[in-house]
N, C-alpha and C positions, 0 to 999 in steps of 0.2 A: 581568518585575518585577510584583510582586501589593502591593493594599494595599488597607486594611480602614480604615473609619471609625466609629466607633461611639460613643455621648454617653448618658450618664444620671447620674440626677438623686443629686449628692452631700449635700444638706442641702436644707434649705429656702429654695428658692429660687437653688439654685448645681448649677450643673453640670457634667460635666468631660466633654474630648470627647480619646478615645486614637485615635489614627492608627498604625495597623503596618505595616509595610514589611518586605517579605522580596523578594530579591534577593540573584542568584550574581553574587559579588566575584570577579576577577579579578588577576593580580597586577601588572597595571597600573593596578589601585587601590590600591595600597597607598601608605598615604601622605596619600593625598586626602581629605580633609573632607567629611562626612556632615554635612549640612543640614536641620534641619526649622525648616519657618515655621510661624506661629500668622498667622494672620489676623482683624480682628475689624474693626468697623463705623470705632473710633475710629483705629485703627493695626493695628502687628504688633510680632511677638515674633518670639525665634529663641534656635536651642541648636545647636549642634557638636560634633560627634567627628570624631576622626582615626582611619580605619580602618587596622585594621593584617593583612596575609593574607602568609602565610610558603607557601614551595613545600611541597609535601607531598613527603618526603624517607621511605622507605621503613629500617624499624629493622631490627638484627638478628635480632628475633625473625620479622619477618617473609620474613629471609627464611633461614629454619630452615638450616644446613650440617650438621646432626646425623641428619638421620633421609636411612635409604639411600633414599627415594622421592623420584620429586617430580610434584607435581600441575601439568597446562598447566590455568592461568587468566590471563588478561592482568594485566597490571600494572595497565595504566587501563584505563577505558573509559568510553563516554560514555552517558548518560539523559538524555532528557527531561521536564523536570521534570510531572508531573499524567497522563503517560503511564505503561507500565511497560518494564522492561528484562529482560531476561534473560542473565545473565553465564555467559558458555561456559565448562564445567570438566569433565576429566576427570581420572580418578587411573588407574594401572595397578592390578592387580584377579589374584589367585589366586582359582582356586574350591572348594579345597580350605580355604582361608581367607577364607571372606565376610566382608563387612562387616554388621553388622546395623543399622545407622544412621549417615547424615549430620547434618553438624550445622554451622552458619554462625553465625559470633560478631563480635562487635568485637572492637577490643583491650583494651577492660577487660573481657572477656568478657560480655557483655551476648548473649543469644542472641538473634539474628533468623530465624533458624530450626530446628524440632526440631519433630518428629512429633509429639510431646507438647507441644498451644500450652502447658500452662501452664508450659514452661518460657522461654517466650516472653515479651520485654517486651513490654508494650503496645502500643509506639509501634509494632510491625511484626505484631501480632498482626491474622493473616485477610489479611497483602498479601502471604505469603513462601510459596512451594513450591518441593519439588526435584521437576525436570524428568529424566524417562530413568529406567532399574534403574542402581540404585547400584553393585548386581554385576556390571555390565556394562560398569565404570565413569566410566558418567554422575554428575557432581554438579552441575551446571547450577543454577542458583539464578533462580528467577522473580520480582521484587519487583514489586506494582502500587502504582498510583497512588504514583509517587514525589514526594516531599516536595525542597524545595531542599537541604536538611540530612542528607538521606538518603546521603554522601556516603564512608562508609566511614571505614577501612578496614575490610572484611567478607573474616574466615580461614575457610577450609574446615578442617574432622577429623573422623574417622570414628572410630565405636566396632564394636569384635568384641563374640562373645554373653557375652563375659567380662567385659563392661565397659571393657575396656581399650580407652583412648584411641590412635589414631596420626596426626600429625600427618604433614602431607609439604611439602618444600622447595615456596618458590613457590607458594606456596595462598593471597595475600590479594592481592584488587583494591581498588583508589581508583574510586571514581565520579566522573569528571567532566560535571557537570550545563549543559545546554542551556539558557536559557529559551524559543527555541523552534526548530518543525522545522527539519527543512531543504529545501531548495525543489527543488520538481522540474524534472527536467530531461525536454524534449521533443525530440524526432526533428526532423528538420529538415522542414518541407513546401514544397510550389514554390514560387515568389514569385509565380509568376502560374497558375490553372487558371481554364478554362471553366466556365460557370453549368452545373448539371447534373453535370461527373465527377466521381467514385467517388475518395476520397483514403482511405487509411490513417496514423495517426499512432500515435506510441507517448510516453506521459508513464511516467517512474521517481521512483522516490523511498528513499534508502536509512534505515531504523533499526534499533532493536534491542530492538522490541518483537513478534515475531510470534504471541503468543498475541492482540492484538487489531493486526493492519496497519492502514494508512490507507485512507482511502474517497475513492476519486475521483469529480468530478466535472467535467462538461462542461460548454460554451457553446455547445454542438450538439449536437441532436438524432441520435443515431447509431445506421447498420443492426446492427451486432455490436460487441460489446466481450467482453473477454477479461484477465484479470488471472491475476499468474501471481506466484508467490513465488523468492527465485531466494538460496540461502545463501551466504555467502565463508566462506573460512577467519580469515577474524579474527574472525567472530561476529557481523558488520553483514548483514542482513537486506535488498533490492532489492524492493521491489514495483512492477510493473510493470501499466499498461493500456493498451491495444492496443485503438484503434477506427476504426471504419469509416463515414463521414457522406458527402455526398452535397453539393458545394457547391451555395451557395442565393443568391439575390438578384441584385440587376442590376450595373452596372459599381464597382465602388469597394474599398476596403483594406477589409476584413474580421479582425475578432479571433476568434483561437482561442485559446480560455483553459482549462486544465487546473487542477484545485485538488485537492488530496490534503489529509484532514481526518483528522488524529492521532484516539489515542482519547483520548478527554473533552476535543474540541472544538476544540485546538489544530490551525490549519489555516496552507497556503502556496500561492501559483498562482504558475503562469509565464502568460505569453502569448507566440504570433507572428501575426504580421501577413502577410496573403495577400492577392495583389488578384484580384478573382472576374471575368472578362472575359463580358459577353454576357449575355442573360436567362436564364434558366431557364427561365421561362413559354414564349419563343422555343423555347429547346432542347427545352420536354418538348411545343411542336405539331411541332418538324420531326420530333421521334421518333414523333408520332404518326400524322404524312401520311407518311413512312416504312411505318410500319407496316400503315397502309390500303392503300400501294400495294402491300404483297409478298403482303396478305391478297387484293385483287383479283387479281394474278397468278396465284397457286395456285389460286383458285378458276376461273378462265380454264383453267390447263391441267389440270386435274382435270375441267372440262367436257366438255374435246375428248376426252379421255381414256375418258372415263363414255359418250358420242355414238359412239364410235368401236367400242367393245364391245358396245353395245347393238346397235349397226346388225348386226357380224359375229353377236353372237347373233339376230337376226331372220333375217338371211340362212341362217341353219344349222339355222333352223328350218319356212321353208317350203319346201312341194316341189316336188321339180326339175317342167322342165314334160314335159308327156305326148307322146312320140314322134309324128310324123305318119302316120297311115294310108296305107297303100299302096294306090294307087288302080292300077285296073285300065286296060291300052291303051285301051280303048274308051272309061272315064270320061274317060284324056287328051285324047281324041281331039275327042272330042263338044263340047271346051270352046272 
């Protein structure tokens, strides 16, 4: 729900102050009494309507029995509102018979989009592109920055190089509009780890905007993260981030909070709850007197190791000793 306040000056000395109010009705409004107050120093004011919102109920024209083709585009689908959407469409496709343009209308024919903006209304001129080769046939339609009223219904047809119009069965969607994301969903992690180990976590988030996905953010400082796009066949878009932090802090419940931040600003978090056992500070000296000891042992057997070689090379290096002289009877004798 969005609203705008704004006040200037109608005469001398009088002024008027407009309040706007834009908000997606549901048809469990229907019925319900629209309220605005006036407020002022001495009292207040007030006015009423009774809102009235009927099901969107699909006409014959929409849904063509006359022409042999038919295009998959969903019926609905869902936007959110100040984000954009992209609605899945494909038509079957000769290529002996190309199409030389797309084109997306209302139903009172009002263009929202065509190659040529100036046949473009205003109201969609510079938010509307066809996504994919037409010839290929992609007719996907891209709207940005969608409006709450932006809500359809939007037909697909295609023109040959003859000008000739072809319409195909099953070619308009209804927008059903959000007003905001939807919240992301997180992997489960332990309910208890130690100060200091290595956790991985994965937050998702699905729309159906992928030319700008959502932006995640952390409550932790993390070694890797990794984001990934992942498509379904109904046309709803998954973005996923996948990170890698390092628990931190002494004994107590710990929040992990993921936030996914739509484009232009619309944003949703989840949290869970983890309890961190032990210090860290503790954990990263026993990793460290750890580490001194296996650094002293290597250097111990790389000593003896180094002494042991050195010695056989000395020994292999001096010379044998000198035979003893053979002394004559009479030197034996004499002695």
């Amino acid at each position: 729900m969005q609203s705008s306040l704004k006040t200037k000056e109608n005469s001398s000395n009088t002024f008027i102050t407009v309040s706007n109010l834009t908000f997606i009705g549901s048809l469990e409004d229907d019925g319900k009494s629209l309220t605005c107050i006036a407020q002022f120093v001495t009292g207040e004011t007030s006015d009423s309507e009774t809102l009235h919102i009927k099901k969107y109920v699909r006409d014959p024209y929409e849904n063509d029995t006359f022409h042999d083709q038919a295009a998959d585009v969903p019926f609905r689908f869902s936007a959110l509102t100040g984000s954009c959407v992209v609605i899945p469409c494909s038509i079957p496709y000769k290529e002996d018979e190309p199409f030389t343009r797309g084109i997306w209308s209302k139903r009172n024919n009002d263009v929202i989009y065509h190659n040529g903006q100036s046949f473009v209304v205003d109201h969609f001129k510079g938010r509307t592109r066809l996504l994919g080769e037409l010839n290929e046939g992609n007719c996907s339609l891209e709207i940005d920055d969608i409006k709450p009223f932006d809500n359809g219904p939007f037909c697909f047809h295609a023109e040959r190089a003859n000008m000739e119009r072809y319409r195909f069965n099953n070619s308009c969607v209804f927008i059903v509009m959000k007003a905001s994301p939807e919240k992301p969903v997180m992997t489960s992690v332990p309910a208890e780890v130690d100060a200091g180990s290595t956790i991985t976590v994965s937050c998702s988030v699905t729309h159906t905007c992928p030319s700008h996905p959502p932006v995640f953010s952390w409550s932790v400082p993390h070694l890797t993260s990794e984001v990934t796009h992942t498509w379904t066949p109904q046309g709803i878009w998954e973005t996923t981030s996948t990170i890698t932090f390092t628990a931190a802090g002494g004994d107590g419940v710990k929040n992990l909070t993921c936030t996914a931040v739509s484009w232009l600003g619309k944003q949703r978090a989840s949290t869970v709850q983890m309890t961190v056992k032990g210090s860290s500070s503790r954990s990263v000296a026993i990793a460290v007197s750890t580490l001194v000891l296996v650094v002293i042992i290597l250097a111990a057997v790389f000593g003896v190791v180094f002494y042991r070689r050195r010695k056989r090379s000395d020994d292999q290096l001096r010379p044998p000793p000198r035979p003893e002289k053979r002394r004559s009877l009479w030197d034996r004798l004499s002695r």
